[in-house]
N, CA, C and O atoms as a GROMACS GRO file, in nm:
protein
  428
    1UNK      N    1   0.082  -0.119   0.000
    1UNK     CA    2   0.000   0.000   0.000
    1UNK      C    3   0.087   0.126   0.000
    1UNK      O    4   0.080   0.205  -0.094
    2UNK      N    5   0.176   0.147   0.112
    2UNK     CA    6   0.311   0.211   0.083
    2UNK      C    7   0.391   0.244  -0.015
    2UNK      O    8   0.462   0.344  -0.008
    3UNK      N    9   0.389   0.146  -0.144
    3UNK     CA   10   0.392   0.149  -0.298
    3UNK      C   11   0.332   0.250  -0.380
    3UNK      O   12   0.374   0.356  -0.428
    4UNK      N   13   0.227   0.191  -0.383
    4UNK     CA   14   0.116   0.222  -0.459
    4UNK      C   15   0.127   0.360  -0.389
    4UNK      O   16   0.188   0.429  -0.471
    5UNK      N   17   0.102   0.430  -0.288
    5UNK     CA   18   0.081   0.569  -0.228
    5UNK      C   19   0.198   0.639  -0.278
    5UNK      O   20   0.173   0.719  -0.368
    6UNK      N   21   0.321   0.628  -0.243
    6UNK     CA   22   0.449   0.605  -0.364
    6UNK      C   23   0.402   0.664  -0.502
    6UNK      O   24   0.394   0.780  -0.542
    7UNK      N   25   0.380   0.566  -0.548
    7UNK     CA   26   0.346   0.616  -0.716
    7UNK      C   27   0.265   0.679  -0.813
    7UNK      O   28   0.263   0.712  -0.931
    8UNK      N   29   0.170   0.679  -0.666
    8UNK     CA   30   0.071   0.786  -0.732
    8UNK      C   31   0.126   0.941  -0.721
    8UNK      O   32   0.102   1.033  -0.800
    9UNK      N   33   0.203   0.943  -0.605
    9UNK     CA   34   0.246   1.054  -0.554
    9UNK      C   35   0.324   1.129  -0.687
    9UNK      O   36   0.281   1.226  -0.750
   10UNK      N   37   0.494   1.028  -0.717
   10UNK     CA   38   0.514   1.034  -0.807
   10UNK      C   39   0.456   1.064  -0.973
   10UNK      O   40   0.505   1.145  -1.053
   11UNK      N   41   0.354   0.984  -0.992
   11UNK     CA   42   0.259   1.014  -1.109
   11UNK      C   43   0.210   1.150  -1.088
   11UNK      O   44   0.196   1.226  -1.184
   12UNK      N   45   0.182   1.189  -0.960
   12UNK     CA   46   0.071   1.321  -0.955
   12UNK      C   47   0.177   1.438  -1.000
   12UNK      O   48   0.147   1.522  -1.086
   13UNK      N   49   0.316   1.436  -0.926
   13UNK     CA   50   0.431   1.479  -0.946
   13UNK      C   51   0.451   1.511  -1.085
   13UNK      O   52   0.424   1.616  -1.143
   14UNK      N   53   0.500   1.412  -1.127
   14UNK     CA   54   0.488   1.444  -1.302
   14UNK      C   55   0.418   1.491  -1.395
   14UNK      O   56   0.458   1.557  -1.490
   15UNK      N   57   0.277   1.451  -1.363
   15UNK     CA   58   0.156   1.532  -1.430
   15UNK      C   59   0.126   1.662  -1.368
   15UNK      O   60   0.028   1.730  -1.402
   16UNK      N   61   0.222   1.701  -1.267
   16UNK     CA   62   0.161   1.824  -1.259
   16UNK      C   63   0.281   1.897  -1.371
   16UNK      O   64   0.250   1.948  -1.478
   17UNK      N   65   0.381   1.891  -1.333
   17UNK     CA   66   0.505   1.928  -1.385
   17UNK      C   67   0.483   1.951  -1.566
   17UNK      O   68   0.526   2.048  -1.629
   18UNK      N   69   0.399   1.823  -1.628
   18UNK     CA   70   0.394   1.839  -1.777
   18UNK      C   71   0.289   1.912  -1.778
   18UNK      O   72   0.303   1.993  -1.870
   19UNK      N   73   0.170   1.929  -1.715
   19UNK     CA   74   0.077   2.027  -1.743
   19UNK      C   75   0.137   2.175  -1.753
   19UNK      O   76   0.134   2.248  -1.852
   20UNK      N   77   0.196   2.205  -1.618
   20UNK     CA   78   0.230   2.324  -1.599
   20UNK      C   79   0.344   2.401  -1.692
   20UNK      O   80   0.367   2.522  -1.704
   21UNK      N   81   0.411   2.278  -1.759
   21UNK     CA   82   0.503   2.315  -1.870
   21UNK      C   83   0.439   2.323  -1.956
   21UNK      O   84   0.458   2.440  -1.988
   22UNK      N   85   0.339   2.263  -2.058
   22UNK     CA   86   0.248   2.292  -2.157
   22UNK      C   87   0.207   2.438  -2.179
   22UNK      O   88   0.214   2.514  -2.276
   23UNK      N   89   0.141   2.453  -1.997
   23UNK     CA   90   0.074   2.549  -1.994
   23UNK      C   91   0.183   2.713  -1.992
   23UNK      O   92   0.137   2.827  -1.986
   24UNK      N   93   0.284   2.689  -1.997
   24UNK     CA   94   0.354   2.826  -1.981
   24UNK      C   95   0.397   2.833  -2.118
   24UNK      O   96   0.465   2.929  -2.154
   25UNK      N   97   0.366   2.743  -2.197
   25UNK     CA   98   0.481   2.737  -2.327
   25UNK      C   99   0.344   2.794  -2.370
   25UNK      O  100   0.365   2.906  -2.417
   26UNK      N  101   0.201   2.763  -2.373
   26UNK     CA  102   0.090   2.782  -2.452
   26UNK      C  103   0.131   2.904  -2.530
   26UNK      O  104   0.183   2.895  -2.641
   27UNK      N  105   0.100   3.042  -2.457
   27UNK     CA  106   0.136   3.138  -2.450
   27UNK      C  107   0.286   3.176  -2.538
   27UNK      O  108   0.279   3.267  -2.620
   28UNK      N  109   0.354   3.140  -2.528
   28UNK     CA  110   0.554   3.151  -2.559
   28UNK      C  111   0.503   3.191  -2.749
   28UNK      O  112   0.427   3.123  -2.817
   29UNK      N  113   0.569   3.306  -2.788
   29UNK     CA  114   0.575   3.341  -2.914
   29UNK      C  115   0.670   3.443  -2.979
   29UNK      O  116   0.730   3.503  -2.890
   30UNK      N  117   0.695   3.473  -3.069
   30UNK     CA  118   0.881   3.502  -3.111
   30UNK      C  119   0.859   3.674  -3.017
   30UNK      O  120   0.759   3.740  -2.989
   31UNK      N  121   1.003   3.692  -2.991
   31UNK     CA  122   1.015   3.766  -2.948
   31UNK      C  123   1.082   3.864  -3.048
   31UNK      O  124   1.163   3.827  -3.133
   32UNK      N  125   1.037   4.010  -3.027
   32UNK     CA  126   1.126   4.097  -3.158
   32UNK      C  127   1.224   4.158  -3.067
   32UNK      O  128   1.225   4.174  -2.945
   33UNK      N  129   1.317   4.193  -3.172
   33UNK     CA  130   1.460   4.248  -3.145
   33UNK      C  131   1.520   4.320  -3.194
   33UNK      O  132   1.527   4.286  -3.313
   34UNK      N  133   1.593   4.435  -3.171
   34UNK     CA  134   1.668   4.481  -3.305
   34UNK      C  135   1.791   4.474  -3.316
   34UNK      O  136   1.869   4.474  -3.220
   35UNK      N  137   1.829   4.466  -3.456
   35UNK     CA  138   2.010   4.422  -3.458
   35UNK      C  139   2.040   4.516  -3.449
   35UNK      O  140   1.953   4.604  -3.448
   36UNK      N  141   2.173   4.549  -3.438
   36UNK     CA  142   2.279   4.622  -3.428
   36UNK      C  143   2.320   4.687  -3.559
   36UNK      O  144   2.341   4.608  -3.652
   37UNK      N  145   2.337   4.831  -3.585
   37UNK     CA  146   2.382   4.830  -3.708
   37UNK      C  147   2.498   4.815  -3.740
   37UNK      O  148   2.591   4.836  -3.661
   38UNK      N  149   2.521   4.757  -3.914
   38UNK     CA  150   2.638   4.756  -3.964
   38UNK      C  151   2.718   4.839  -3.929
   38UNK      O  152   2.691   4.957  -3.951
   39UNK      N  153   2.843   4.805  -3.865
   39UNK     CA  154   2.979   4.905  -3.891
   39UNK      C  155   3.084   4.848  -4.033
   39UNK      O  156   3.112   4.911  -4.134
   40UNK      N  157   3.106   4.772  -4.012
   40UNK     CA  158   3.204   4.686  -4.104
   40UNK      C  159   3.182   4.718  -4.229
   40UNK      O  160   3.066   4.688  -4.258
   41UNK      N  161   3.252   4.777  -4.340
   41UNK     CA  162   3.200   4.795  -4.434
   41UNK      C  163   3.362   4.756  -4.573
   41UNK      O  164   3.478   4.781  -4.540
   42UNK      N  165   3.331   4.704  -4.696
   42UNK     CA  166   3.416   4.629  -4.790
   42UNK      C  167   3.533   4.757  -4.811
   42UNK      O  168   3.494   4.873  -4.810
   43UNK      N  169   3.656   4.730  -4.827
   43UNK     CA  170   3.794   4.791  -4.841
   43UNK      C  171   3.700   4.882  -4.959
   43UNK      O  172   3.611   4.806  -4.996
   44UNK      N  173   3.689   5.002  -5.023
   44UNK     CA  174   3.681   5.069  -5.152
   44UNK      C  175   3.776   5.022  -5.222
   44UNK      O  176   3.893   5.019  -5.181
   45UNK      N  177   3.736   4.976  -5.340
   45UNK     CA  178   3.833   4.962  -5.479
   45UNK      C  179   3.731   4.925  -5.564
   45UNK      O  180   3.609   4.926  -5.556
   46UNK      N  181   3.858   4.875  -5.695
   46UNK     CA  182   3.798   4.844  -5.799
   46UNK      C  183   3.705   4.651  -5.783
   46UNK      O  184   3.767   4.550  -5.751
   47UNK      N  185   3.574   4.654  -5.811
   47UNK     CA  186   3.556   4.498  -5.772
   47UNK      C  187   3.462   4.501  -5.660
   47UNK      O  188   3.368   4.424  -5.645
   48UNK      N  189   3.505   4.622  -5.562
   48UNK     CA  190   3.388   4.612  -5.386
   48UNK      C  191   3.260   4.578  -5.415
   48UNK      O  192   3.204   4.486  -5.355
   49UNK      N  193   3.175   4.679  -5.547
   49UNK     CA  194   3.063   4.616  -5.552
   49UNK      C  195   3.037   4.498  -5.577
   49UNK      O  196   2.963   4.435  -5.501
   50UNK      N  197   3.105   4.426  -5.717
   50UNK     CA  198   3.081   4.285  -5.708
   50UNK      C  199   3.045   4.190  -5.586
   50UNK      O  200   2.947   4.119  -5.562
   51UNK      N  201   3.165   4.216  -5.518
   51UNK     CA  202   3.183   4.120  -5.414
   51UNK      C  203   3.086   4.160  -5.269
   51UNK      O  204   3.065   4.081  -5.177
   52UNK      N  205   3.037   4.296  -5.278
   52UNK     CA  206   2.945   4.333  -5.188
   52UNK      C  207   2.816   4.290  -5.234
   52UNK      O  208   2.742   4.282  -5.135
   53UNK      N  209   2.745   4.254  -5.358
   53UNK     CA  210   2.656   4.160  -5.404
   53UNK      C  211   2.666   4.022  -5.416
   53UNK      O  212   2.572   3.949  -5.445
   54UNK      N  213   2.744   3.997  -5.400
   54UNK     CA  214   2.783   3.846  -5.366
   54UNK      C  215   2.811   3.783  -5.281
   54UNK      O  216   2.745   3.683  -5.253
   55UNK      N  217   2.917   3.822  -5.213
   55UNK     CA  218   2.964   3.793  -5.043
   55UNK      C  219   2.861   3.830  -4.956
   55UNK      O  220   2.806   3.741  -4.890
   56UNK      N  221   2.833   3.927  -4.947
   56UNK     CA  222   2.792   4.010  -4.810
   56UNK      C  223   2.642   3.908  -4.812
   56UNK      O  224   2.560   3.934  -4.724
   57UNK      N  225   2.613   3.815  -4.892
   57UNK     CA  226   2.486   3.801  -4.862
   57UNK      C  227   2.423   3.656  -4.789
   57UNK      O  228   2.314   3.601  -4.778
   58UNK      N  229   2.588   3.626  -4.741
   58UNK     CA  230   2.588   3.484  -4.664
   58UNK      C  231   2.680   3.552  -4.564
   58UNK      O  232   2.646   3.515  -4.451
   59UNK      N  233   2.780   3.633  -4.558
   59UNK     CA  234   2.842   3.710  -4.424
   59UNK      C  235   2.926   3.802  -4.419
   59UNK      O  236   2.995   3.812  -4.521
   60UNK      N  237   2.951   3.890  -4.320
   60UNK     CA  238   2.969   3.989  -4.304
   60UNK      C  239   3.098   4.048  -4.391
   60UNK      O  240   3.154   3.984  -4.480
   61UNK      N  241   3.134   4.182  -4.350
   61UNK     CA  242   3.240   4.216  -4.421
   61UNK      C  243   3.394   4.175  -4.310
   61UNK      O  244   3.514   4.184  -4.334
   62UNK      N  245   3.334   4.140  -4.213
   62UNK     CA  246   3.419   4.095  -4.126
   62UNK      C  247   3.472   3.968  -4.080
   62UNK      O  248   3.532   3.922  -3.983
   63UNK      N  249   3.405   3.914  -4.238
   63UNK     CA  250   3.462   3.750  -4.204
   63UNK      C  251   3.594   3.755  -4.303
   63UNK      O  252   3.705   3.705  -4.286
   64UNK      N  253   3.526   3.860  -4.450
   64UNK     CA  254   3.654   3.912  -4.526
   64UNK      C  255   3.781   3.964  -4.446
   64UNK      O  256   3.900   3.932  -4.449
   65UNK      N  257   3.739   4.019  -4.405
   65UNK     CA  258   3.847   4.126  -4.266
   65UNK      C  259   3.993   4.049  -4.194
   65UNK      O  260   4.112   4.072  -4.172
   66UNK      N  261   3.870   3.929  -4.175
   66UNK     CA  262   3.948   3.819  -4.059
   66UNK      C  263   4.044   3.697  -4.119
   66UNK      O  264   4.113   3.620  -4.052
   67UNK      N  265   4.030   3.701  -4.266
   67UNK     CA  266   4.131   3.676  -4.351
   67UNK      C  267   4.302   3.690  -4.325
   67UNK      O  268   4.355   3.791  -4.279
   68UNK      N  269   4.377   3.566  -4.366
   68UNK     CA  270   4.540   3.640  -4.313
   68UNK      C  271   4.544   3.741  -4.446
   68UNK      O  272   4.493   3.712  -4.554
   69UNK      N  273   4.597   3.838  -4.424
   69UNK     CA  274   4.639   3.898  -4.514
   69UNK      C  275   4.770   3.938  -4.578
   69UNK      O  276   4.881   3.939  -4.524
   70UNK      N  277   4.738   3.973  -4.704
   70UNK     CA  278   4.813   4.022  -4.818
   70UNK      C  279   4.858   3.821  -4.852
   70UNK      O  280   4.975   3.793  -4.828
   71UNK      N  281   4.785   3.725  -4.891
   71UNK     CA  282   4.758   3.602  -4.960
   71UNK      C  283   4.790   3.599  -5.120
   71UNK      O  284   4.865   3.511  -5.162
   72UNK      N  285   4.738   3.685  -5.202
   72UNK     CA  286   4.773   3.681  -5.305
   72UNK      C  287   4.601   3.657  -5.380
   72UNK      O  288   4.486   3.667  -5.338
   73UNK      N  289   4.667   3.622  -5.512
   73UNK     CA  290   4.547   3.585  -5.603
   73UNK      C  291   4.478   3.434  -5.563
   73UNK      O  292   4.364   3.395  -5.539
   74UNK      N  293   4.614   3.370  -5.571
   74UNK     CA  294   4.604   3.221  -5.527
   74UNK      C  295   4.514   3.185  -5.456
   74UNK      O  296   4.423   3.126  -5.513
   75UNK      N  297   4.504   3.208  -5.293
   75UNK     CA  298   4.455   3.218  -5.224
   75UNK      C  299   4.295   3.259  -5.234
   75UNK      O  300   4.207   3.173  -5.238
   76UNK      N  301   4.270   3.389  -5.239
   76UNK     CA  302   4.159   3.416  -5.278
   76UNK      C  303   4.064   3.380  -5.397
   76UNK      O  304   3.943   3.399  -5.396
   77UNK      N  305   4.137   3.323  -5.503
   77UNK     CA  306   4.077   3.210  -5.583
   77UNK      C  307   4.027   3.122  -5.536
   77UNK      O  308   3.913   3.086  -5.567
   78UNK      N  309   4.099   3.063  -5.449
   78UNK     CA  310   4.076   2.918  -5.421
   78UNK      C  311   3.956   2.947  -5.334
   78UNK      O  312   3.848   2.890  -5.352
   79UNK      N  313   3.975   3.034  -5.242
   79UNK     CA  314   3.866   3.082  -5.114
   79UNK      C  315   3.714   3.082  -5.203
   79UNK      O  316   3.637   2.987  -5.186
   80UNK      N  317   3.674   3.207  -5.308
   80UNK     CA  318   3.587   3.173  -5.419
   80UNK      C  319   3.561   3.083  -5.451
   80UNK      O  320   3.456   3.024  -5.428
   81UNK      N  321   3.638   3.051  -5.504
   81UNK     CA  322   3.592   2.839  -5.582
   81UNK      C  323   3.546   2.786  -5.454
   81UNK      O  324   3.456   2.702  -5.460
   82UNK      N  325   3.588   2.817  -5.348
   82UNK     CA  326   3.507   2.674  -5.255
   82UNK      C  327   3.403   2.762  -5.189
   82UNK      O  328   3.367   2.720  -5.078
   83UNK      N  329   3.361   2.846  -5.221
   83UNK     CA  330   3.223   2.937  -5.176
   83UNK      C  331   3.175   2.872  -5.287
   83UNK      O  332   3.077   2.810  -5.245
   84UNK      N  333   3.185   2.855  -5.384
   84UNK     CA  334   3.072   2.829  -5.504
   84UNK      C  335   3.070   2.703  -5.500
   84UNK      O  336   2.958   2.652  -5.506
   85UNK      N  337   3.201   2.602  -5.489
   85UNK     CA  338   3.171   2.488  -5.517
   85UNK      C  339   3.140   2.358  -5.409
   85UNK      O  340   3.092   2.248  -5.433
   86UNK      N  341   3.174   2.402  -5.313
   86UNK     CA  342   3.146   2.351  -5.119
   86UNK      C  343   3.016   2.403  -5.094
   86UNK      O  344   2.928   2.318  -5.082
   87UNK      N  345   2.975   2.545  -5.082
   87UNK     CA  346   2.914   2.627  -5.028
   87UNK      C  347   2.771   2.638  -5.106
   87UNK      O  348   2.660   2.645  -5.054
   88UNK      N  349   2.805   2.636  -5.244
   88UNK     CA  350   2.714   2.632  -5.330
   88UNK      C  351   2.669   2.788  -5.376
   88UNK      O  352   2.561   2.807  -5.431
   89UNK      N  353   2.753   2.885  -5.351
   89UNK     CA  354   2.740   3.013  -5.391
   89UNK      C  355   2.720   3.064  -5.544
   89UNK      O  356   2.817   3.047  -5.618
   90UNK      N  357   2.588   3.135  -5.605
   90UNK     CA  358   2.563   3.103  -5.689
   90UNK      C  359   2.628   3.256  -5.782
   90UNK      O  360   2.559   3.353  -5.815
   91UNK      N  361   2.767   3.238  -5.807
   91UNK     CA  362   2.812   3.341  -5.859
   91UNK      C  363   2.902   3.298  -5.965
   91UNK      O  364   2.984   3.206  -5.957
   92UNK      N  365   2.873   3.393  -6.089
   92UNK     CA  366   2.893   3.344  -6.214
   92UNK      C  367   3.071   3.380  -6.201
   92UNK      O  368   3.121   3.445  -6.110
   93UNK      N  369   3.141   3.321  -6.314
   93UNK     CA  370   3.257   3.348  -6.310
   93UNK      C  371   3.302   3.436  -6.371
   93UNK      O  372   3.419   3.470  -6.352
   94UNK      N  373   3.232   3.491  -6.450
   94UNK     CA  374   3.328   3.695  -6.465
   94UNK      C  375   3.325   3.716  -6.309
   94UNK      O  376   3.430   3.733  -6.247
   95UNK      N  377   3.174   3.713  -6.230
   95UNK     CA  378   3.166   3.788  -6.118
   95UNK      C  379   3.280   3.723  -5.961
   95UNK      O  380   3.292   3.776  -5.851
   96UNK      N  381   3.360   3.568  -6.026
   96UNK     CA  382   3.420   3.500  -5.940
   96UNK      C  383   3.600   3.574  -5.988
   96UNK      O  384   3.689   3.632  -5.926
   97UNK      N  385   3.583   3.540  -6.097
   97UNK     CA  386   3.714   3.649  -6.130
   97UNK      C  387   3.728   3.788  -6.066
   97UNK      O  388   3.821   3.814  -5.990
   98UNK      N  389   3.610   3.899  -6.109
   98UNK     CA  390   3.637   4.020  -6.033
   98UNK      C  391   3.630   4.012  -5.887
   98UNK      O  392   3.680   4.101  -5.818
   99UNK      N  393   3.578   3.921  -5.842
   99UNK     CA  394   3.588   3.921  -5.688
   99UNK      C  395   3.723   3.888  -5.586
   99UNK      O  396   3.741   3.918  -5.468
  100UNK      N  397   3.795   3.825  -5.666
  100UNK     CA  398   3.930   3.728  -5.638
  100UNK      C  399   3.998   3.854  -5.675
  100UNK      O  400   4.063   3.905  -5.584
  101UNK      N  401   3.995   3.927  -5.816
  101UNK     CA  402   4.112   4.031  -5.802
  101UNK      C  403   4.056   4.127  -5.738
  101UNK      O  404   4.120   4.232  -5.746
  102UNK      N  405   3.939   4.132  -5.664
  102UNK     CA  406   3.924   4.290  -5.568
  102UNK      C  407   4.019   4.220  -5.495
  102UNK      O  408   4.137   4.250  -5.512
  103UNK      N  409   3.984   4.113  -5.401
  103UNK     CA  410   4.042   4.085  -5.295
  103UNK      C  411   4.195   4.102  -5.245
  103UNK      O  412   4.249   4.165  -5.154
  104UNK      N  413   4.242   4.006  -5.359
  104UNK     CA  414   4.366   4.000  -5.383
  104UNK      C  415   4.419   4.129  -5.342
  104UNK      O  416   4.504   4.134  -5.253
  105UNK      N  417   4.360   4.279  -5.425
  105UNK     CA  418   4.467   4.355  -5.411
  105UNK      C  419   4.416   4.465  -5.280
  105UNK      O  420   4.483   4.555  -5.230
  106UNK      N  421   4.256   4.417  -5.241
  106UNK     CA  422   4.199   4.503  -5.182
  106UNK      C  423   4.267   4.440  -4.987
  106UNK      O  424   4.273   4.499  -4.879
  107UNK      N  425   4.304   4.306  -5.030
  107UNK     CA  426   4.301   4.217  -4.843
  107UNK      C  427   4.422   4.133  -4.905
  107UNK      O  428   4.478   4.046  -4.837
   0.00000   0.00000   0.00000
């Protein structure tokens, strides 16, 4: 009997616990926020726009930034090619060429 008084206890325990969680989530709906504005903004040169229509639209100008720099062409080729071809970035190759030589000479 000691059992059984036991497990109901327990059972009552739990069912209160999932009700009362149900019941607070009922209610729960997105919360708004506002971001932060941009500071970070692409080196000026020849090419920034390209690559500011292209890049900037999966991440920041500060992932460019965080690059080792002065890499070369090499480098930033290769970086391109595996945005388009890993990543699946849908940028044509005039626009993969001018982007590699902003870089190159811009980072």
């Amino acid at each position: 009997m000691i059992r059984s008084a036991s497990r109901i206890a327990r059972s009552s325990v739990v069912a209160l616990f999932l009700i009362s969680s149900w019941h607070g989530s009922a209610g729960a709906g997105p919360v708004p926020y506002d971001l932060p504005q941009d500071t970070a903004k692409l080196r000026p040169g020849p090419g920034a726009e390209v690559a500011e229509a292209n890049c900037l639209t999966c991440h920041s100008p500060d992932y460019i930034a965080m690059q080792p720099p002065k890499k070369g062409y090499a480098f930033w080729t290769a970086e391109v090619t595996k945005m388009i071809k890993v990543y699946g970035a849908p940028i044509e190759e005039s626009d993969a060429k001018a982007i590699a030589d902003y870089l190159a000479a811009s980072y």
